[in-house]
C-alpha positions in Angstrom: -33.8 9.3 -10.6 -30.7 8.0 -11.8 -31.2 4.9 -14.8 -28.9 2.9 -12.3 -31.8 3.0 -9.0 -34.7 2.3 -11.6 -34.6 -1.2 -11.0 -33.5 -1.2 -7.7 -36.1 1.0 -6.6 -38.6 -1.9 -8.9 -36.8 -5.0 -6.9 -37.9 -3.1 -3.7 -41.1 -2.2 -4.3 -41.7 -6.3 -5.4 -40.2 -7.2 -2.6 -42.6 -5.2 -0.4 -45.5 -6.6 -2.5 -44.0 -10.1 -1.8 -43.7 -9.8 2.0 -47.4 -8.6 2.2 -48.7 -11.4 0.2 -47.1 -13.9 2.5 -48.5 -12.4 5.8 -51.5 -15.1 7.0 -54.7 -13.7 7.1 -54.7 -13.3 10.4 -52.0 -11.0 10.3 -54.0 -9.0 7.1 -57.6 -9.0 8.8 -58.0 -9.9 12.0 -61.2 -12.8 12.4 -63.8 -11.1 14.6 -64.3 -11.8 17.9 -66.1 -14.4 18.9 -70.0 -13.7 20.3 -69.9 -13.4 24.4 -72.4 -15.2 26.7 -73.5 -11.5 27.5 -74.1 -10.9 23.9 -76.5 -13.8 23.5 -78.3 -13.1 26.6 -79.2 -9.6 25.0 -80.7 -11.4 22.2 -82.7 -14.1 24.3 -84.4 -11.4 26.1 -87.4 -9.3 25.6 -89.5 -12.2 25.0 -93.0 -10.3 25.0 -95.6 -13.5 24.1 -95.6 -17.3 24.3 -95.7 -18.4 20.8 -98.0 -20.8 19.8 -95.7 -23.3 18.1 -96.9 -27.2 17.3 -93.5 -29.2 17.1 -95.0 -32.4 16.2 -97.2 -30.5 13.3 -94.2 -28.5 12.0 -92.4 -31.6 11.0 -95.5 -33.3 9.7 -95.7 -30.3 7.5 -92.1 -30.4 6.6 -91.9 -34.0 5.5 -95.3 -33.3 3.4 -93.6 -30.8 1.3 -91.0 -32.3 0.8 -93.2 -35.2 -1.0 -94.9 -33.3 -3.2 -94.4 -33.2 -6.9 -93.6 -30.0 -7.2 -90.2 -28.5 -6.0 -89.7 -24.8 -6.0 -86.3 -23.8 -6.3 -84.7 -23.3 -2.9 -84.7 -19.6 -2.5 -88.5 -19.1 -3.6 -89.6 -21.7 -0.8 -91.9 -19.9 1.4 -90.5 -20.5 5.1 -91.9 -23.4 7.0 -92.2 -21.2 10.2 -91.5 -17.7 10.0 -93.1 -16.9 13.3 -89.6 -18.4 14.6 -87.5 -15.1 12.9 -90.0 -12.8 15.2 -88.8 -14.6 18.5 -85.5 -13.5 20.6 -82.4 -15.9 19.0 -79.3 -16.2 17.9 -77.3 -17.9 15.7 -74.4 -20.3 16.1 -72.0 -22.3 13.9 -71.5 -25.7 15.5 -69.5 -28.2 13.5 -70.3 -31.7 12.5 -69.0 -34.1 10.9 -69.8 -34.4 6.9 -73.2 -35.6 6.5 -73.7 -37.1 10.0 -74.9 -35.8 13.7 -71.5 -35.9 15.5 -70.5 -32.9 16.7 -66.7 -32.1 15.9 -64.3 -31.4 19.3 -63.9 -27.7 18.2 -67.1 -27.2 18.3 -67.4 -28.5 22.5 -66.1 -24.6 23.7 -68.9 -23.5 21.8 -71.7 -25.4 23.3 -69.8 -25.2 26.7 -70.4 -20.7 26.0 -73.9 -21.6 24.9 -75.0 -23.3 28.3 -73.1 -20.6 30.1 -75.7 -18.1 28.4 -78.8 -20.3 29.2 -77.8 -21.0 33.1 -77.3 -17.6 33.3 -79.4 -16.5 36.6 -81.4 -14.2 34.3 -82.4 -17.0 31.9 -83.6 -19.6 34.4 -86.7 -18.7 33.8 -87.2 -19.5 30.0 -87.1 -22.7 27.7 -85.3 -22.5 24.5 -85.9 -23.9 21.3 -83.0 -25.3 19.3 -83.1 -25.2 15.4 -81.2 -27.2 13.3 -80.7 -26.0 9.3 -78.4 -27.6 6.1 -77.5 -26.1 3.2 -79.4 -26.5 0.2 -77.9 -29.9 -1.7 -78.9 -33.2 -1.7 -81.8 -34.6 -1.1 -84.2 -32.9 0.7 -85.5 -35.9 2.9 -81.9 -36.5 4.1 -81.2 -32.7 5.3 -84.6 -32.6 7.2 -83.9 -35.4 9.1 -79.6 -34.4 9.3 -81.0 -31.5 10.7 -83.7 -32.6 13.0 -81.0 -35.3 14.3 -78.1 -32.3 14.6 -80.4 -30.9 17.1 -81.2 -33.8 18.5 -77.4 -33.9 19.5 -77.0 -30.3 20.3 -79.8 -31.0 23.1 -78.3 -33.9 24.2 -75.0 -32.4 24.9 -75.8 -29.5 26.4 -78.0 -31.6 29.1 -75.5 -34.3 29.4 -72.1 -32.9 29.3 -72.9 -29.3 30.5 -75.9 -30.3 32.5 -78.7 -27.7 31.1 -82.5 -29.2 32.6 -83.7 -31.0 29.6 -87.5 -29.9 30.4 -85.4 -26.5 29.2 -85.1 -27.5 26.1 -86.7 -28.2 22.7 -85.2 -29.4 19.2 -86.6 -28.9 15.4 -85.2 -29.8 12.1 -86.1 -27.5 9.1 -83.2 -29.0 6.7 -83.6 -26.5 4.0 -87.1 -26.0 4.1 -86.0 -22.2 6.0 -83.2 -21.2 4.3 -80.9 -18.7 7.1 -79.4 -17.2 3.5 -82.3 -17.1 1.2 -80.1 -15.5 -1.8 -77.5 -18.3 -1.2 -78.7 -21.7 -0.7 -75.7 -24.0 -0.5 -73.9 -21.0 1.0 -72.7 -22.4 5.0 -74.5 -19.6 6.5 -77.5 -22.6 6.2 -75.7 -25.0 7.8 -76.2 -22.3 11.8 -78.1 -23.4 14.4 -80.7 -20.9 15.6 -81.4 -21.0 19.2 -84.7 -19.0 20.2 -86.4 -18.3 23.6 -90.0 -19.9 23.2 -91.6 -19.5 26.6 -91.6 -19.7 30.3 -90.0 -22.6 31.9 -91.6 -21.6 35.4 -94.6 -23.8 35.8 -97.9 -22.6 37.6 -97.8 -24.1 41.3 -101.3 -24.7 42.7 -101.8 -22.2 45.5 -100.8 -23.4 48.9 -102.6 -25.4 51.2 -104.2 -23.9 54.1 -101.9 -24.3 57.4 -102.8 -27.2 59.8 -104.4 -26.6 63.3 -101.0 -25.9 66.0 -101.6 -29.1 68.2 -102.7 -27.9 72.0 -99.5 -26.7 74.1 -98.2 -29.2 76.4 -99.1 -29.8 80.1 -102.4 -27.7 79.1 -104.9 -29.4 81.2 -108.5 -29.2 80.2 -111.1 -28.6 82.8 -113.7 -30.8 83.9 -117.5 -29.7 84.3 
C-alpha cells in the first residue's frame, strides 16, 4: 500500500466504525418479540392439583416478617410461598407509575393481551392468581403493601375495562419478601407480575331435581264407578 492511501484507508475504516455506532439499537439487536396469548396459555395449562393456598394467612405472615428485628439481607430471604413457583404462570412487566398503583397507558395493550389469554375458551374453566412483586429498596412495609395494591389494580382493570369475571380472579402482594431475581434484588426483573392458574373456577352444581309429574292430557275423561 502506497504511504499516500494509509490514511485514507484509516479515515474509512473510522468512518465505518462511526456509522455503526450511530445505528439505534433497534437497528443493532432487534428487541424480542413480545409473549403471544398462545404462549401464555401453554404456561397456564397442566394444572395437575388445587393448591392449598391461605391468602388472608400469607399476608399475615408477610407483614409479621417484616416486623421482626431481624432482617436478612434480601437475597438470603427464604421465599414467603414457594409452593406458588410449582404452579402454571407466567410473568409480565406492567408499568406503574413511580412508587404508586397507577398503571401507565403503555402498559393497557398489555393487560388487554393478558385477558385475551384468560377468556380464552380453553381457560374458562380456571381462576387465576395475580402476584404483585417490587424490587428490593425502601422500606419493606411500603413495597408489601405497593405491591399488594399494584395487584389490587391489575384485578380491577382487567374486570372493569376488559371485563374478565371477578370471581376469576385473586390478588397477593409479596413486595420483596419473594424476590423473581434472587441474585439481583433491586434488579427490575422484581418489579413482574406473576400470574398463576390456582384452581377450578367451575363450581359443583347440586345434582338435578327429579322431573315433575306430566299433568293429565286434556279432554281425558275419567270414568265413573
Amino acid at each position: 500500500m502506497r504511504p499516500t492511501t494509509i490514511p485514507r484507508a484509516i479515515g474509512l475504516c473510522l468512518a465505518v466504525l462511526v456509522a455503526l455506532g450511530a445505528l439505534p439499537a433497534s437497528a443493532q439487536a432487534p428487541a424480542p418479540a413480545a409473549p403471544t396469548s398462545e404462549e401464555w396459555i401453554k404456561k397456564l395449562s397442566g394444572l395437575a392439583t388445587e393448591p392449598e393456598l391461605d391468602l388472608a394467612e400469607l399476608k399475615k405472615q408477610a407483614a409479621e416478617r417484616i416486623k421482626a428485628r431481624v432482617e436478612p439481607i434480601p437475597n438470603k430471604r427464604p421465599p414467603m410461598a414457594p409452593e406458588l413457583n410449582k404452579l402454571p404462570h407466567f410473568l409480565v412487566e406492567i408499568l406503574f407509575d413511580n412508587d404508586a398503583a397507577v398503571v401507565r397507558p403503555d402498559s393497557y395493550r398489555t393487560l388487554g393481551r393478558i385477558a385475551d389469554t384468560l377468556t380464552h375458551p380453553s381457560m374458562l374453566g380456571y381462576k387465576f392468581l395475580i402476584v404483585g412483586h417490587t424490587a428490593s429498596g425502601g422500606r419493606r412495609d411500603f413495597n408489601l403493601t405497593l405491591s399488594q395494591r399494584r395487584a389490587d389494580v391489575i384485578r380491577d382493570v382487567l374486570v372493569n375495562t376488559f371485563k374478565v369475571s371477578s370471581k376469576r380472579l385473586m390478588t397477593l402482594g409479596l413486595g420483596e419478601e419473594q424476590l423473581v431475581d434472587r441474585a439481583k434484588p433491586g434488579a427490575p426483573a422484581n418489579q413482574q407480575t406473576v400470574i398463576a392458574t390456582v384452581g377450578s373456577a367451575i363450581e359443583a352444581h347440586a345434582p338435578p331435581a327429579a322431573p315433575a309429574a306430566a299433568p293429565p292430557k286434556a279432554g281425558v275423561k275419567k270414568s265413573k264407578h
